[in-house]
RODONU-792561 format. One record per residue (C-alpha): x, y, z; residue in one letter. Coordinates in steps of 0.2 Angstrom, whole numbers, plus 2048, in hexadecimal, padded with zeros to 3 digits. Example, Ala and Ser with C-alpha at 12.3 -4.5 7.8 and 13.67 -1.06 7.14 Angstrom:
<milums>
83E7EA827A;8447FB824S;
</milums>
This chain:
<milums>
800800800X;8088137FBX;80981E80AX;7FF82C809X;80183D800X;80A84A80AX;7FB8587FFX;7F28587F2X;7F28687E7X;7E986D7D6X;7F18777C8X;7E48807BAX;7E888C7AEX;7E28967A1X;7D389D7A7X;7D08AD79CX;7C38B47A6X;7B88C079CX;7B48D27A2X;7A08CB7A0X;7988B979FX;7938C178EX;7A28C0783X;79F8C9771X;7B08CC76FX;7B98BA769X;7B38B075AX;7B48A1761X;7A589A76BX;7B2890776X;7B88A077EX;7A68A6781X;7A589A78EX;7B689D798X;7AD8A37A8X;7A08957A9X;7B188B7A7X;7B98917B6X;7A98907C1X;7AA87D7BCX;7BD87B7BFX;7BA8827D0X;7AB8767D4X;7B78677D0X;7C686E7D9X;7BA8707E8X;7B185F7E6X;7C68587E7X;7CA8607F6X;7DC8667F3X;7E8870801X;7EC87E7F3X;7E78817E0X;7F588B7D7X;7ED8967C5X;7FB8977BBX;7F78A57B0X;7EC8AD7A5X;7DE8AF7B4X;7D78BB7A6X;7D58BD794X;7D48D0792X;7E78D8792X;7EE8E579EX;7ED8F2792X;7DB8EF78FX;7CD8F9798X;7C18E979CX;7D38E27A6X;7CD8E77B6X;7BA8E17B4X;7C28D07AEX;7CA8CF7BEX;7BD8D47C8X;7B58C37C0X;7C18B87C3X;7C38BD7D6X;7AF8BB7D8X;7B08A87D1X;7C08A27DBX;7B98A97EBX;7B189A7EBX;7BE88D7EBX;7C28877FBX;7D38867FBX;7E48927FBX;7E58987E9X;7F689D7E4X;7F68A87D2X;8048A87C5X;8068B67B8X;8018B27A8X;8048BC799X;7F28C4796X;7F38C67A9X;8058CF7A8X;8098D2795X;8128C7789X;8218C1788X;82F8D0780X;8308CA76CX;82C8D175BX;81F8C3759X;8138C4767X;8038CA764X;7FF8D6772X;8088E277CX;8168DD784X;81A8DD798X;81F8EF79CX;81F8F77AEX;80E8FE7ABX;8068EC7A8X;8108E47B6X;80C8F47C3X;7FA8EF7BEX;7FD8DD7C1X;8028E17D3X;7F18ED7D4X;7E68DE7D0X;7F18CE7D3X;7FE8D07E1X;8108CB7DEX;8198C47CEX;8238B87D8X;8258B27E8X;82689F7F0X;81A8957FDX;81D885807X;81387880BX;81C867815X;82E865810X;82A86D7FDX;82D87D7F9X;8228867E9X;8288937E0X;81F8A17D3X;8278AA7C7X;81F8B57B9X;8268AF7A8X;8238BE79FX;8328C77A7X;83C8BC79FX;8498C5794X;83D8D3795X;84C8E0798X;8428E87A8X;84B8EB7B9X;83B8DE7BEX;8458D17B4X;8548D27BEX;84C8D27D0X;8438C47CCX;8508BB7C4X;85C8BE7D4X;84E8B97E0X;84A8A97D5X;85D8A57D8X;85E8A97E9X;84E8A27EEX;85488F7E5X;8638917F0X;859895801X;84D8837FEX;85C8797F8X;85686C807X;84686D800X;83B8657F0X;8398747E6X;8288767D9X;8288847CDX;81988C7C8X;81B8987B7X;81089B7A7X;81A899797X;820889796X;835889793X;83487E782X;82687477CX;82E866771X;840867775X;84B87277FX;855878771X;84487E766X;84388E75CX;83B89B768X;82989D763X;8168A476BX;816896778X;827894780X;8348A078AX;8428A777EX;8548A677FX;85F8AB788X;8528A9798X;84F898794X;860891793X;86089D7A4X;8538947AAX;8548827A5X;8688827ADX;86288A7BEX;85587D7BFX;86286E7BCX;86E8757C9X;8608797D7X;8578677D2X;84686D7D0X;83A85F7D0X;82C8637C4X;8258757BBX;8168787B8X;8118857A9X;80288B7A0X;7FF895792X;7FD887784X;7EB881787X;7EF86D785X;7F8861792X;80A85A78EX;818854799X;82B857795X;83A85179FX;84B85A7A0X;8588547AAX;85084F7BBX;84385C7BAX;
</milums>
């Protein structure tokens, strides 16, 4: 017989809560139910009983330049007042901006999008421990965004890794490093070089156990190294 689970957490992703239930904004009928989505999420996350749920990004559709931003959050926060466990958010790049490229196809973070990130959201990273496990949040969009946020993240990610050595560590972020393979062209749903060799070599040397990403609406499971 296995012993038992130290926890149990649930990850979801993705929401892209709409500023109304009453969406005549996207083509595509799919998105039009978004919030009747995450009002069923919740209901299944409550009915398994988890110690924590942890979003990891895009809690809303609209972008932080958009004027309906603030009414979308307002949306989400009314349906996850009902789960009944600890919910830990992740920034997401509709919640924060998109990544800094010539590709993307909305603004890209800038202070003014993560300033209103903080308004609405609270930090862009931080870590929280539960048993002998340490989980860590980091917002991907910083990422070789070139912002004085970029460095104090990425100094707190290294020292914070060095501090929980003794520990299991989780990390929770939105874009996924690669999709296919670690050496992959950088594209719409992975984090560019340089930061991702950054990225991928820190979590070898700290021995993070397992990410958990976001962003490209479909489930698929990568190892790299002993993470």
């Amino acid at each position: 017989m296995s012993e038992s689970p130290l926890f149990r957490f649930a990850v979801i992703a993705d929401s892209h809560v709409n500023p109304s239930d009453i969406d005549e904004i996207s083509p595509f009928a799919s998105h039009r139910l978004t919030n009747t989505r995450l009002r069923h999420t919740i209901q299944a996350v409550n009915a398994a009983a988890p110690d924590f749920v942890v979003h990891v990004g895009d809690m809303v559709h609209p972008v932080p330049e958009a004027v309906s931003y603030p009414q979308a959050v307002r949306m989400f926060r009314e349906a996850t007042a009902l789960l009944q466990a600890p919910l830990h958010l992740v920034p997401g790049n509709h919640d924060t901006g998109d990544k800094c490229a010539d590709y993307v196809p909305a603004g890209s973070i800038q202070e003014a999008y993560a300033e209103r990130y903080e308004t609405h959201f609270g930090q862009h990273f931080y870590g929280f421990d539960t048993h002998d496990c340490h989980f860590i949040v980091i917002n991907t969009s910083l990422i070789n965004a070139g912002l004085e946020r970029e460095k104090a993240q990425a100094a707190w990610l290294e020292a914070d890794l060095a501090a929980h050595a003794d520990r299991r560590c989780f990390l929770m972020m939105h874009y996924p490093p690669y999709v296919a393979s670690a050496d992959e062209p950088g594209h719409y749903d992975n984090i560019d070089e340089p930061g991702r060799s950054w990225l991928l070599e820190l979590l070898a040397r700290h021995q993070v156990r397992t990410v958990f990403t976001g962003h490209v609406h479909n489930f698929f499971y990568n190892r790299n190294g002993d993470t």
